[in-house]
N, C-alpha and C positions, 0 to 999 in steps of 0.2 A: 171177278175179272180173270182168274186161272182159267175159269173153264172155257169163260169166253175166248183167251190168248191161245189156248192149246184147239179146241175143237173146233174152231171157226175162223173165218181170215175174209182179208179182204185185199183188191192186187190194186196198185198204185202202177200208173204207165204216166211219165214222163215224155213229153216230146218237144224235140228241139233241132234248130238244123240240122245240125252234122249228126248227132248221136243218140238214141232213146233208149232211156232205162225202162225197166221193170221190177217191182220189186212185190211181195205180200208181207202181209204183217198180220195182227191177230187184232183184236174190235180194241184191243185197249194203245194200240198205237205200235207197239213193238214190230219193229222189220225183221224179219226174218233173213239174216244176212246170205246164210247158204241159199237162198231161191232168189237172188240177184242177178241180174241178166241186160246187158247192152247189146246193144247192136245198132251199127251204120245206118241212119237214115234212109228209108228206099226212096225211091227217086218216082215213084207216081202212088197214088196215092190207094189206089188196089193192094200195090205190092207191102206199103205199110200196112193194112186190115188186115192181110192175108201173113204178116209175121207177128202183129200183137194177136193174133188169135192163136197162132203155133204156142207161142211162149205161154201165153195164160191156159190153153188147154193142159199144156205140162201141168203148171202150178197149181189148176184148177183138183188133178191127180194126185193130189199127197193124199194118200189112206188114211181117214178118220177124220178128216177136214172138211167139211163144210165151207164152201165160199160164197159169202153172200152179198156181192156185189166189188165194181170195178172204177178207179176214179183215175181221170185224165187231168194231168196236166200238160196246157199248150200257150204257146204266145198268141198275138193277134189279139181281132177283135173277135168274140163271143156274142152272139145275140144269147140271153140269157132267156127269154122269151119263145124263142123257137130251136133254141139246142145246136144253132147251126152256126161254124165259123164262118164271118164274113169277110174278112182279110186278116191274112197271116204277111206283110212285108218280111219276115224271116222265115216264114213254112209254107209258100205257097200251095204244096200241093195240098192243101188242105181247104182251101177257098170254095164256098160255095156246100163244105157236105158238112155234116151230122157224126163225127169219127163214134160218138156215144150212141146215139141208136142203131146206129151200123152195126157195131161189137155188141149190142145187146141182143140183138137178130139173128147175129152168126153164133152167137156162147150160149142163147138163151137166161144173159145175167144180167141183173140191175146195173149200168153203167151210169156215170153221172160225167160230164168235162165243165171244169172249172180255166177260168184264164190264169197261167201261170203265176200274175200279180196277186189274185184273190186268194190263188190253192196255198199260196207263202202266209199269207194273210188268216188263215183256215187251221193251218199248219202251227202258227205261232200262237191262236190259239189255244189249239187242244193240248200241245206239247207242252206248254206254258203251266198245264195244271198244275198244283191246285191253287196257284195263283194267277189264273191269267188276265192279259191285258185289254180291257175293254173299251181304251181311247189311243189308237195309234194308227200311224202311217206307214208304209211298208214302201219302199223304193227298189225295184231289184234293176239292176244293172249287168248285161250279159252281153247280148248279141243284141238286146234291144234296152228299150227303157219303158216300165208300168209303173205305175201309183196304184197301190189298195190302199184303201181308206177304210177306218173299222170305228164307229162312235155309238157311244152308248150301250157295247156291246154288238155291232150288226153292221153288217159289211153293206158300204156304199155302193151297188153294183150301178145305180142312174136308170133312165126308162126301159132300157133292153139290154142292159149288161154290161154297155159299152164304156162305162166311167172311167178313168184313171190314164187316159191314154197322155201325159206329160210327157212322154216322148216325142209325139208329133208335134209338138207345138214350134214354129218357126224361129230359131234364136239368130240365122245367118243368111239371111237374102239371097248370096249366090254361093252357099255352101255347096257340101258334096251331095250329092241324087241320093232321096231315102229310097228304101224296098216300098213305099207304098207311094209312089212317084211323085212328093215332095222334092223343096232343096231344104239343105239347112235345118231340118228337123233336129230337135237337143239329140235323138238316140243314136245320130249320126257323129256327133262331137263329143259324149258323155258318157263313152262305152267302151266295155275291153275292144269291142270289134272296130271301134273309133281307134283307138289305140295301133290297135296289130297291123289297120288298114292306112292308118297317115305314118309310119315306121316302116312298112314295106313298101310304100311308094316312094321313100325318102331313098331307103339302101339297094332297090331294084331286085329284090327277091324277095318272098312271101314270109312273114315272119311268124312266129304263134306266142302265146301267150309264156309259155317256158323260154323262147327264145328272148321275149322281152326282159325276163329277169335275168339273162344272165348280159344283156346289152345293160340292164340298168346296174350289176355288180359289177360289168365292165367300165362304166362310168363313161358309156356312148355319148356325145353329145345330141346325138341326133332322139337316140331314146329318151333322154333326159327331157328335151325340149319337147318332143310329143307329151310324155307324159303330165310332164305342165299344166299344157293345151288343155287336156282331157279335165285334169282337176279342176281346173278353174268353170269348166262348162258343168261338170258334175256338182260343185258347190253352186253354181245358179240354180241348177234344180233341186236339191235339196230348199235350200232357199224358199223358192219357189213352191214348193210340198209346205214349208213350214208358212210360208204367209197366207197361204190360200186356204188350208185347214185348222192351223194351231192347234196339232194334236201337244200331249202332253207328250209322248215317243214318238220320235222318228226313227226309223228302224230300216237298215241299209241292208240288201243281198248284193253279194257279186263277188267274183274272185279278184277283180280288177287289184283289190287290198293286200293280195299275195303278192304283188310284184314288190313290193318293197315295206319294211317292217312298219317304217313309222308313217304310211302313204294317209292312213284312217285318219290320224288325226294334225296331217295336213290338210285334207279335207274340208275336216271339221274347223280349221283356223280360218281356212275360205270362205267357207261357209259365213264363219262372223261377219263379214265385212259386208254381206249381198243380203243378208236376214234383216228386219225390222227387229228393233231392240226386243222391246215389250215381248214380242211374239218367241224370240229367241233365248230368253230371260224362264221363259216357261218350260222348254220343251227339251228333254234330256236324244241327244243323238246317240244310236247305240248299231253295231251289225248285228246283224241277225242272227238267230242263233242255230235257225234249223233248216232244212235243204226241199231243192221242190220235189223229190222223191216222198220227202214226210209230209209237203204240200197235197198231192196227190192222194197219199191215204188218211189226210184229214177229211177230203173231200165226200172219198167214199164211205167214211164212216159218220161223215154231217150229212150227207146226203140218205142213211140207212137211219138217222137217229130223228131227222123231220119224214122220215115215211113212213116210221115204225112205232114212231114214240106213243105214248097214252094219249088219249082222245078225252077232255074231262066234259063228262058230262053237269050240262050249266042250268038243268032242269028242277 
């Protein structure tokens, strides 16, 4: 695993509204913190291929390194089938293309894209070594809301990839307009961006996630009472994650939990009250422990270990 870690790599591209990282790491996981790199979302969907290509040709350049493939992580839905995003409510420019055999066409490299939900999912396993977990549920909460689901060892992806989407599911009749032209969808009410967006429409200016926490160490009313709101839709779907699968782990991403110290396991007291006993009597709630950056280069390195692995011959 040294020589694998020092002489070979793989790049992890994160994409998300506002902001896309990139990072490599070496086949055994480890990121390579100095080849770290963000940058502003471009605004058509050209101009994002034409700057993950800038950056990865960089990284692709470190002398003596070998890079043998590139893994995406993104929101939306994934046809897992045909490699193609079919709606991103939070990334549209990405609606309709292929961002993996795009970048594989222009790098010449093995690319794979995983749905953000699954690449967490991906991620928690490999990182998890050498114990990892082979019955659990992944919630990540951001700008949207996915469900991965992982049993028996093997990721629930449904007919085309499209499983987990618990975000769109209708909790509020005449809520607020989701990005995939719902109302009332849960990722609308059970999300930082639920949060930042019913807080800034209360005080008439735009709020962000840092300003929240210091309206909640200011002891806002108005912040207090959003963030409420939020927990209590957040523990429905938890909830809901825990009745519909009955993993043994339910396992929470999001920063939402930084707003305030003890927010987790308000959550988790919420949570009680919306869960079936039996089912909740089971199932240990835990955050997550590792980022979609590590989601990303689990991705490419599950995706290099099912194309590369031994073939047994059954002759």
């Amino acid at each position: 695993m040294r020589l694998a870690r020092d002489r070979a790599q793989v790049i992890g591209v994160v994409l998300d509204s506002s902001r896309c990282t990139m990072v490599s790491a070496g086949l055994d996981g480890t990121i390579h913190e100095a080849g770290r790199v963000e940058f502003p979302t471009p605004d058509t969907y050209e101009a994002l291929l034409a700057r993950i290509s800038e950056v990865a040709t960089h990284l692709i350049s470190r002398p003596g390194v070998k890079t043998l493939g590139l893994g995406i992580s993104t929101p939306g839905l994934i046809n897992s089938r045909t490699g193609r995003a079919m709606l991103s409510p939070n990334l549209h420019l990405t609606d309709g293309h292929s961002p993996a055999e795009d970048l594989s066409q222009r790098l010449g490299l093995a690319c794979v894209m995983y749905q953000e939900t699954q690449a967490l999912c991906l991620g928690e396993r490999m990182y998890s070594a050498p114990e990892p977990l082979d019955d659990f549920v992944m919630l990540e909460i951001s700008t949207g809301l996915g469900v991965g689901v992982v049993m028996d060892g093997r990721l629930m992806e449904g007919h085309s990839g499209l499983a987990g989407e618990l975000g769109h599911v209708t909790v509020a009749l005449d809520g607020p307009v989701c990005g995939c032209g719902n109302r009332g969808c849960l990722e609308t009410l059970a999300t930082d961006s639920a949060l930042t967006r019913g807080i800034s429409e209360q005080v008439g200016q735009v709020v962000s996630l840092e300003d929240v926490k210091r309206l909640i160490r200011e002891g806002n009313p108005i912040a207090e009472r959003e963030l409420q709101k939020v927990c209590e839709y957040l523990a429905i779907a938890i909830a809901a994650a825990i009745n519909l699968w009955n993993p043994s782990t339910l396992l929470v991403h999001g920063r939402l939990f930084d707003v305030r110290a003890d927010l987790f396991e308000t959550v988790c007291k919420l949570t009680q009250r919306r869960t079936l006993a039996p089912s909740l009597a089971d199932c240990r709630i835990l955050r997550a422990r590792w980022s979609k950056q590590q989601g990303a280069v689990a991705g490419a390195i599950h995706h290099l270990i099912d194309a590369h692995g031994p073939i047994l011959d059954e002759s």
